[in-house]
N, C-alpha and C positions, 0 to 999 in steps of 0.2 A: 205516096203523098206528092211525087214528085208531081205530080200532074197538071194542081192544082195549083201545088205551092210555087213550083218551077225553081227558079235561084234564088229565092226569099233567105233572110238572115233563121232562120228556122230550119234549113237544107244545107246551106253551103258552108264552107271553109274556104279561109286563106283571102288574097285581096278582098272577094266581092262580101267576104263576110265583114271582114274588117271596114271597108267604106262604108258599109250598112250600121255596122254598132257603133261609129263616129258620127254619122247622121243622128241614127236616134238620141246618142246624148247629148245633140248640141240640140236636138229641137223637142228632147222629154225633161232634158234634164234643168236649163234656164232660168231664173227667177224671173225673165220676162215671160217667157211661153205656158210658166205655169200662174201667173197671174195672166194672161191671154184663156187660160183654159178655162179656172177659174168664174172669171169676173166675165168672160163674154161666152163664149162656146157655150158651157154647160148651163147659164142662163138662158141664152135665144133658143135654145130646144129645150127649155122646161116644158113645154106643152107636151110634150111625144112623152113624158111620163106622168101629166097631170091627167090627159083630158081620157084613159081608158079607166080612170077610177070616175071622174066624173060620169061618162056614160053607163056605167055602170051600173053606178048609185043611180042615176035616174030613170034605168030599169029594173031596177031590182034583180040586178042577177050577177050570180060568179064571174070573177075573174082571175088568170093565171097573173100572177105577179113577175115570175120569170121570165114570160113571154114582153111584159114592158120592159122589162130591165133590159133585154134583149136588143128595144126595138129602140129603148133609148142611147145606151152602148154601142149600139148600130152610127145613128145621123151623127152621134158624138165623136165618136172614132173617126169617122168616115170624114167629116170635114176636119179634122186634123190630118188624117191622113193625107189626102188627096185636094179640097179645094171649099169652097164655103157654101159653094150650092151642092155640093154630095146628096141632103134628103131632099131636096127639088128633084133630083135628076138619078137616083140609085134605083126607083121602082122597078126600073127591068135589069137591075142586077141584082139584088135582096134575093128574088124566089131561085134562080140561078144559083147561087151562090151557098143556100141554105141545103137545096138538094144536091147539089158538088159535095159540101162538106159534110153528107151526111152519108152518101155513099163512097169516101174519102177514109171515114171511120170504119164502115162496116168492114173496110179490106182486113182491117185488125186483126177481126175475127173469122174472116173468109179466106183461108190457102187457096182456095178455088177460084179466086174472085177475077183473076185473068180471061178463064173458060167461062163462069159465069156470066160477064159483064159482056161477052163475043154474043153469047145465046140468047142473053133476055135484053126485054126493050129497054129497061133500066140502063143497060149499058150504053147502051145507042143515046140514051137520054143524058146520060151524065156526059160523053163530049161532047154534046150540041151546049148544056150548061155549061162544062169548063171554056167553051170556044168563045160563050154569050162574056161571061166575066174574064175573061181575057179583053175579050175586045173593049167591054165596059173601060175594065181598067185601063186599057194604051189608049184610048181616046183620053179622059181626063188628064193624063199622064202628057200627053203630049202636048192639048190647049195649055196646061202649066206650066209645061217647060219651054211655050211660045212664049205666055207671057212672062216669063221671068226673064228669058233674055231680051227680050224689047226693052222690059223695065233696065235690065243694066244697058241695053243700047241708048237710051236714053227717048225712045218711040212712042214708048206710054209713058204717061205723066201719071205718078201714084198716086197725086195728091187728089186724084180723080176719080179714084175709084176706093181704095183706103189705104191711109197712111201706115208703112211698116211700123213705124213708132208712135205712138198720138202723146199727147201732150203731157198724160201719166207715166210715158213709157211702157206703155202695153204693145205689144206686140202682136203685129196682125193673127187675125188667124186661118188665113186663106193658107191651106195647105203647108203647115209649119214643116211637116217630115219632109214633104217632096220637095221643097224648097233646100233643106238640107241635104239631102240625095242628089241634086242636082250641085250643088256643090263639093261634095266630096268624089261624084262620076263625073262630074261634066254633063255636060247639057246633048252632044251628041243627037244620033238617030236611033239606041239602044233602049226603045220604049219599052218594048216586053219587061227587062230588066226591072227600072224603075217600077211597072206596074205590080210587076213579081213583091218586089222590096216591100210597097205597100202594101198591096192585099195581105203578107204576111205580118206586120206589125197591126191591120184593121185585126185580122182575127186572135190573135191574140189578145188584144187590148180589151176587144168587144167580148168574146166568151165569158173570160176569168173575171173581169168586171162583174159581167150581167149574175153570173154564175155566184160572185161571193154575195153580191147584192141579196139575193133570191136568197142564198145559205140566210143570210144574218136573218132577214126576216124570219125565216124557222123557224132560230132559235128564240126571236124575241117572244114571237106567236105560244111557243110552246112555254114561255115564261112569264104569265101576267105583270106578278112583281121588275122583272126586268124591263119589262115594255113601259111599265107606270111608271118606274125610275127614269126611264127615258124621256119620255115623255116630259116630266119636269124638269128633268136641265134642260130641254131643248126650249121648253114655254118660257126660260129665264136667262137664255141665251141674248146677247143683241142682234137684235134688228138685222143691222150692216155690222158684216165680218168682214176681215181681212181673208186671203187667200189662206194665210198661213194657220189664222185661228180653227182654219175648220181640220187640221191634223195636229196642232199642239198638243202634248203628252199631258201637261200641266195646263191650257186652256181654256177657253169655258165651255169647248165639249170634250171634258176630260172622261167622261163616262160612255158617251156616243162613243168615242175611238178607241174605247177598252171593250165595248163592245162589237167593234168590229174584229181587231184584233183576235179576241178568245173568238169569232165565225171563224175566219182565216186559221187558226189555228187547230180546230176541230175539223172546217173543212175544206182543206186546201184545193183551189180550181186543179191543179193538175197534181194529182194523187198517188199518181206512180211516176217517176221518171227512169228512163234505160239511154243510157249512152255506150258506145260501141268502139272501140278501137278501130278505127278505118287505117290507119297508116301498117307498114310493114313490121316495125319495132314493139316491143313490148313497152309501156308506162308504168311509170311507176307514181303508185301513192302516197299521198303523207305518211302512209306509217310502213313505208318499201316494199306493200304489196305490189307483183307485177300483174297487169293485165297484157294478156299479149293480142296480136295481130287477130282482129275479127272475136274476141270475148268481147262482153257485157259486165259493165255495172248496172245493177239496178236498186235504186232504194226508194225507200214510198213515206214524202211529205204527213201522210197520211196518219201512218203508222208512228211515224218519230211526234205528229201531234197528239197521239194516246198514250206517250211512253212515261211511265210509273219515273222513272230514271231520268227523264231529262225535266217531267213537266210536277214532278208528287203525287203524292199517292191521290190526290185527287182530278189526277188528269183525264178522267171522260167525263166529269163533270163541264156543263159551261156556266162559268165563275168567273163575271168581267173585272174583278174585282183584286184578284191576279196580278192583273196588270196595275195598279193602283202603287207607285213606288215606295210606299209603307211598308207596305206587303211580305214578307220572307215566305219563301217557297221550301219541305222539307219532304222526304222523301219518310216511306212507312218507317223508320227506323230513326226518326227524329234527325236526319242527317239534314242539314241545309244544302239550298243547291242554286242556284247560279238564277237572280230574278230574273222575269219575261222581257224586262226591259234592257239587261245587261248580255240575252245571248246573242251568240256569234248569227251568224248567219248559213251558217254549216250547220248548229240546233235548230233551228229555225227557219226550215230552207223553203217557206212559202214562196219567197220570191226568187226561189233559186240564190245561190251561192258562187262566186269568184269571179273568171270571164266572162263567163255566161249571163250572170245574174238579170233580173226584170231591169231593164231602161224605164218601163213606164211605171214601176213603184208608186212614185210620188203621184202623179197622176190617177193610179188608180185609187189610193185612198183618197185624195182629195174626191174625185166625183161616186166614193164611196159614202163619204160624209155628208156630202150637199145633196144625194138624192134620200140618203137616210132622213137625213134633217126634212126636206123638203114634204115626205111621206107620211112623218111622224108625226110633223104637228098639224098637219091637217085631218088625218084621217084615223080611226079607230079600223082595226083590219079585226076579224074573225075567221078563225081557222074551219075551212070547210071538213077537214077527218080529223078522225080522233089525237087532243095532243098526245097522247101516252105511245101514239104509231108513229116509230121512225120512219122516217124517209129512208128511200134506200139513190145511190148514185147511178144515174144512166149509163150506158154505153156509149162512150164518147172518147174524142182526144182529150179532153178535160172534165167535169165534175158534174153533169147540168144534176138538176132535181130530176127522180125517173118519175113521167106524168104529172108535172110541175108543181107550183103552188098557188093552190086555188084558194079564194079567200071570199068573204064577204065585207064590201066597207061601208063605212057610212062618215059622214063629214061629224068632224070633232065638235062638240058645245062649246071646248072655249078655244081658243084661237089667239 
């Protein structure tokens, strides 16, 4: 991984991790940056997930739904990331980037992928790719870390190009993280660095995103009555939402976000996690287990989302309904058990759990809900294969759909 990822908050320890996960909370975590992400970002690229249903529809033909969540996750991520022209200017890093990260995965399952990668052209191809998105990235990385220091040298005038704050207190959205990164490192000559930091928070963000997006659809597809329930609170929603209303528990998409929730929890973007003892010392766990030098943990999101014991006996079921704080959850033996909304985050480690845990959380349900909403009330989607045929999970660092989800839509009657 190191190849790609290089010193991204996903590889490293100690300083360069820690200035990394103080970046990311100061520019994921903000009630300004997530009203910036909100109200502007995921607006101005409404199209990169409107217009492949429209084409679609005006041929009459399939479409992978995954593959937009994808491409929208992409320009969305990408200019938080890095800067506000990212889908102007990413074309020759996307195809790069996509075939990096796909022969990045395969090493997974390749022990040979060393010798492999020396003999076939693939391999010759994936560093001409990591060399292309390297360089992608220290170029934008560097134009940002020009103009941010001007901008405190006083050389550019902001109010000229856009203001850090406007008048609601929205906060720009020209490259929120790197703006932070650049504060926590310094502005320096250490572009690689910075471009590493970002590329590794783009692909995260962007995967697990597009990835639960695609999940939820599944399950709505495979569920008419849950899709038609959707559908009504979404046609009874208002108009203009707050930033906050589109993840309120109790909101008026209190159903939308129970249905995302019960995807998330059926099927969690990163399905297995292994962490490793890198240091010379044994650790010890919450309940005095030691792990020593060079062992493994490994538990799977996955599995703890199907457990009889933590979720009742109806946990492979998807029942967004669960989540509704009425609810009492019991276990086959009438035992009560700890509701979906009251577990820790260690039950419920879709976003990961403790130091570690997602910075982009909030962020990722928010543009979970606004592209749901956005999907929903426009279009009627029809499931190209059989509902009764699960999907099964690809071969990936995370969760995609294997041979995605293909659909047929057609624009809604009522609207």
């Amino acid at each position: 991984m190191n190849d790609l990822f290089g010193e991204g908050i996903i590889l490293v320890q100690g300083h360069k991790w820690k200035a990394q996960r103080l970046a990311g909370q100061h520019a994921f975590s903000s009630n300004a940056n997530l009203q910036s992400f909100g109200k502007r970002i995921l607006p101005r690229h409404l199209n990169t997930l409107l217009a492949p249903f429209e084409k679609a529809i005006a041929r009459d033909e399939e479409l992978d739904v995954q593959e937009v969540a994808y491409d929208y996750a992409m320009v969305v991520f990408g200019e938080l990331a890095y800067d506000s022209d990212f889908a102007r200017t990413s074309a020759g890093f996307t195809a790069p980037f996509e075939r990096a990260s796909t022969v990045t995965q395969d090493r997974f399952t390749n022990p040979l992928y060393r010798l492999t990668e020396r003999l076939l052209p693939s391999g010759r191809r994936f560093q001409r790719d990591v060399a292309d998105v390297k360089a992608f990235g220290e170029h934008l990385v560097k134009s940002m870390s020009e103009r941010i220091k001007a901008e405190e040298e006083g050389k550019v005038d902001v109010r000229g190009v856009e203001s850090l704050n406007d008048a609601e207190g929205i906060t720009t959205s020209q490259g929120l993280l790197l703006r932070e990164l650049v504060k926590e490192h310094g502005h320096g000559d250490d572009y690689r660095f910075l471009a590493d930091a970002c590329l590794n928070f783009l692909t995260a963000g962007k995967d697990t995103t597009a990835q639960a997006l695609a999940w939820t659809l599944y399950e709505i597809l495979r569920n008419p009555a849950i899709y038609a329930e959707l559908q009504t609170e979404i046609d009874k929603a208002p108009t203009e939402m707050q930033v906050s209303d589109l993840t309120a528990v109790e909101g008026p998409l209190q159903y939308t976000n129970a249905v995302i929730s019960e995807a998330l929890r059926l099927h969690p973007p990163v399905p297995l996690e292994i962490h490793e003892n890198t240091t010379s010392a044994p650790i010890a766990l919450a309940d005095g287990s030691l792990v020593g030098p060079a062992e493994i943990v490994l538990w799977s999101p996955w599995a703890m989302g199907r457990s009889t014991r933590i979720w009742g006996e109806d946990a492979a079921d998807f029942k967004p309904s669960r989540w509704f704080p009425e609810v009492q959850l019991r276990t086959a033996d009438g035992t009560n058990i700890t509701h979906p909304l009251k577990k820790s985050a260690f039950e419920f480690p879709v976003f990961h759990a403790g130091p570690r845990s997602c910075l982009g959380k909030n962020l990722a349900r928010i543009e979970l809900a606004y592209a749901l909403v956005q999907l929903v009330k426009r279009y009627d989607m029809v499931p190209t294969w059989p509902i009764n045929q699960d999907k099964s999970v690809g071969t990936a660092l995370t969760a995609p759909i294997l041979g995605g989800l293909w659909v047929r839509a057609r624009h809604r009657r009522k609207m």
